[in-house]
N, C-alpha and C positions, 0 to 999 in steps of 0.2 A: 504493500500500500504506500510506503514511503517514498520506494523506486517511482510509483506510477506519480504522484504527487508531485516530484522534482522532474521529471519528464515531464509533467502539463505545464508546471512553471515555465523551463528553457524552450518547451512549443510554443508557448504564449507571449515569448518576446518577440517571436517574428510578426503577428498581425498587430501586435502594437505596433514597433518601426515602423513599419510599411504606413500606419494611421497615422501616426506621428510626420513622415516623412512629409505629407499635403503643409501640414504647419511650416516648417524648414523647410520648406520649396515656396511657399506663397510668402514667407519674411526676412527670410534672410538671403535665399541666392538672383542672382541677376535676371530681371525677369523679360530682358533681348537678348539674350544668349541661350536659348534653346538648345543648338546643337552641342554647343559647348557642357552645359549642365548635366544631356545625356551621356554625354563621349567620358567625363571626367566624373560619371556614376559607375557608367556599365566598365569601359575599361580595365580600372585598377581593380574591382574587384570579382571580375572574370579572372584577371592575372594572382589575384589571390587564391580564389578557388581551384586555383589547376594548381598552385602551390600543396592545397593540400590533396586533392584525385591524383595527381600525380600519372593522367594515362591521356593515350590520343586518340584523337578519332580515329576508327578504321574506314576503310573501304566505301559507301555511300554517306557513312556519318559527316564525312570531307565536308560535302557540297547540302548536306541536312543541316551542318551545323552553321552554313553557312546562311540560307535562304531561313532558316528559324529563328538564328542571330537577327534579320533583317526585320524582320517581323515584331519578335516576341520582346526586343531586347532595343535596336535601333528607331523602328517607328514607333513602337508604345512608349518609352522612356520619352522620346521627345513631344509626344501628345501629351502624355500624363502630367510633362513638365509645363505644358501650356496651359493644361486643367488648372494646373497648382498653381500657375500666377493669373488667371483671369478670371477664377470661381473663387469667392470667398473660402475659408477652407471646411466647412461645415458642409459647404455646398458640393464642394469637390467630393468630397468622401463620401457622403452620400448617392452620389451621381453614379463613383464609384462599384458599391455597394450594390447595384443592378449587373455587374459583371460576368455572374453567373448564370443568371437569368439569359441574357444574352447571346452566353456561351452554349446554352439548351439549344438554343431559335438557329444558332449558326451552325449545329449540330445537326441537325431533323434537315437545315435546308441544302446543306452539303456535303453531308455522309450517309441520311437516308438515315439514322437513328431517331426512329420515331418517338417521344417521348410518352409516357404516361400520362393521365388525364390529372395528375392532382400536379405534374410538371407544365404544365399548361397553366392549371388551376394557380401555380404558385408565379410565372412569371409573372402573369397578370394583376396578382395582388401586389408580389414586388414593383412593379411598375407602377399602379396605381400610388401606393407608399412612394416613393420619388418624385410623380406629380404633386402628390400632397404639400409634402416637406418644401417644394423649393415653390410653390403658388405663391404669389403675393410676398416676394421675400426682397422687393426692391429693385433697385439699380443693380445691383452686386453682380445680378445673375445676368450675363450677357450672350448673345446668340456664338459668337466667339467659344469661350470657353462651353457651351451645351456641346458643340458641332468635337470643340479637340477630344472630349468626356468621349462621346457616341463614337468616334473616330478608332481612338486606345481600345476603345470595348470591343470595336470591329478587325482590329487585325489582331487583336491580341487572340480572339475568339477563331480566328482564322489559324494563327499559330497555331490553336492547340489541336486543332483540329486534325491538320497534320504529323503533329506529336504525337495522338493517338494511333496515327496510319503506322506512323514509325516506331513504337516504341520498343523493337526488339534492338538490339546489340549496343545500349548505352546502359548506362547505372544513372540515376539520377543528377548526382554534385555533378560527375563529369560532363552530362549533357548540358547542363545548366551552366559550368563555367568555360564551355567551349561556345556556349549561342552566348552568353555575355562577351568573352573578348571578340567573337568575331563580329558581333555590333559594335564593338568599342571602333573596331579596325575603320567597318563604315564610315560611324562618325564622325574622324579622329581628323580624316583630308578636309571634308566635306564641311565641316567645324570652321576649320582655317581655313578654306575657298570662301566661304560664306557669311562667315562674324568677324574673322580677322584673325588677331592674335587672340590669346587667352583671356579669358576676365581677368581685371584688375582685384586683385584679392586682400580685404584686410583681414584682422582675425577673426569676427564674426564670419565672416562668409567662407574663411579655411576649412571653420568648425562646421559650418554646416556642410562645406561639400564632402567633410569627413565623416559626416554622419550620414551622408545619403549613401555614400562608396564606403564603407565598413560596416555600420550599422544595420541601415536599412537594407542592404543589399549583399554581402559577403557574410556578415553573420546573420542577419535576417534568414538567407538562404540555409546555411547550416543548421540552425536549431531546427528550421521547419522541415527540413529531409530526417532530422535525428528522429521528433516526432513520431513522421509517417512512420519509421521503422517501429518505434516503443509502445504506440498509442493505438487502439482501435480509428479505423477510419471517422466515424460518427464523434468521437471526441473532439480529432483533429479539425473536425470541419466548423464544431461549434465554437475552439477557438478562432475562427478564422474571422468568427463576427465581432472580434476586436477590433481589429481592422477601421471597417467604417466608426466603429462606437469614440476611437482613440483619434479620431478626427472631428467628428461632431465635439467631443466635448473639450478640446484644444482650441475648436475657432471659436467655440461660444466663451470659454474661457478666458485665452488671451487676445483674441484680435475683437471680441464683442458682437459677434454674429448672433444673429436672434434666433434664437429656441423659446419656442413657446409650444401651446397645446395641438397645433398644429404640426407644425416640426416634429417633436415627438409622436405623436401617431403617426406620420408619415416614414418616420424611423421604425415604428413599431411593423408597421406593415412592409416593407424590407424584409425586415428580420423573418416576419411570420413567414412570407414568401420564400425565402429562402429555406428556411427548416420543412415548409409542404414538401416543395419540390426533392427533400432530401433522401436517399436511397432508403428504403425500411429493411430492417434487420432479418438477416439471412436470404435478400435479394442476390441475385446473381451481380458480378464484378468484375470488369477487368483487370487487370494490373495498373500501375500507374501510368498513365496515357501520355502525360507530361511535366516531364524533371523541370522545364524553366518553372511553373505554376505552382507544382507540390501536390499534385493530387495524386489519390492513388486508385480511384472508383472511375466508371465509367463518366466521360467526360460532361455529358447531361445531368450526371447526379450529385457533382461536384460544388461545395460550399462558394469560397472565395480562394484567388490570382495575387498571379502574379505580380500578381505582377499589380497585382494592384497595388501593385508595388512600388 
């Protein structure tokens, strides 16, 4: 019992980061520098991750790791980093927080993975809850930042999709730290053709881009693969609702983003959404579909991303 306990603690650092990270993205890092923000998240700590896999891709993984870096790792990160500075951050994560939901719809309409009726039943309340929550919420919310949100949810959903096609001859860190450096690679020219030189960096903004590249994303990733191995799927997935929870309650707390009765039911219904649509016990499973995300259930029946990360 004490083992399982200390395993849901070091599980539940990763959807915190990952929530936390909309805050330190929307205040502290440069919010025209986009590609730079991705390249100087995903890079270092892909190069970390293979510090510790210590293996290479083989044979098709080459050009998988390359076209899933592009995807799951290079356009998400750079959407997500738009989300985070043009959506206040309560809004962001919540927006977020539809991910899964998304990733069903992109499931049934691309792989032919029909979902269940209470999968259905659930995006729909999910989605309603995200209408709710961000109605009437001001200036804040701009058609900008909806389009980057829907955009991240669309190729990241697309990533996984293919991650599923592919998941035989990787382990999970490894596939995860070879689509993070070979996004960083993307990036890295494209960055500098495009914004210039690097951001001008003081120490607030070191701290945060070390926190988005160590935290939110190199150890974020590790504890959430340690998890999937220690923890029951259905655990793992209800930590995941950290996640969005660790962002709502950061923008309402420090930047002053409005929660009120609204808000919270429109959160509440997310959540309910999410836990319908979630697999029932002793349902059939695939393996883990995809190492960049952390899942390990059939890709329709899976909590919270990446990357929602």
């Amino acid at each position: 019992m004490e083992a399982t306990k200390r395993w849901v603690l070091l599980t539940a650092l990763a959807p915190v980061a990952w929530g936390a990270n909309y805050w330190v993205t929307h205040a502290h890092l440069p919010a025209d520098r986009p590609l730079w923000g991705a390249a100087l998240r995903a890079l270092p700590a892909g190069l970390l991750l293979l510090a510790l896999a210590r293996r290479r891709p083989h044979g098709a993984w080459w050009w998988r790791s390359a076209l899933l870096g592009l995807l799951n790792t290079a356009a998400f990160f750079v959407l997500l980093y738009l989300a985070s500075q043009l959506l206040p951050t309560s809004a962001a994560a919540t927006l977020m927080a539809a991910s899964p939901l998304a990733m069903l719809l992109t499931s049934w309409a691309l792989a032919g993975q029909r979902p269940r009726p209470a999968h259905l039943a659930g995006s729909v309340v999910g989605l309603a809850g995200v209408a709710l929550a961000l109605a009437g919420t001001g200036e804040g919310i701009g058609w900008a930042g909806l389009a980057a949100s829907a955009a991240a949810m669309l190729v990241s959903s697309v990533g996984y999709v293919l991650a599923a096609r592919w998941r035989e001859g990787a382990d999970p860190l490894t596939a995860t730290a070879w689509q993070l450096t070979a996004g960083g690679l993307v990036l890295l020219p494209l960055a500098a053709a495009v914004e210039g030189a690097p951001p001008a960096a003081d120490g607030p903004t070191l701290l945060a881009f070390g926190y988005a590249t160590v935290v939110a994303t190199a150890l974020a990733f590790t504890c959430w693969f340690a998890g999937l191995r220690h923890l029951p799927a259905g655990t793992v997935g209800l930590l995941g609702l950290l996640n969005p929870l660790t962002g709502v309650l950061l923008g309402t707390a420090l930047d002053g983003d409005p929660f009120g009765v609204r808000q919270g039911a429109g959160l509440a219904l997310v959540v309910a959404g999410i836990l319908l649509g979630r697999p029932r016990t002793g349902a059939a499973a695939d393996p883990d579909p995809d190492p960049a995300a952390g899942r390990v259930r059939q890709v329709p029946d899976r909590g919270l991303d990446l990357k929602s990360t």
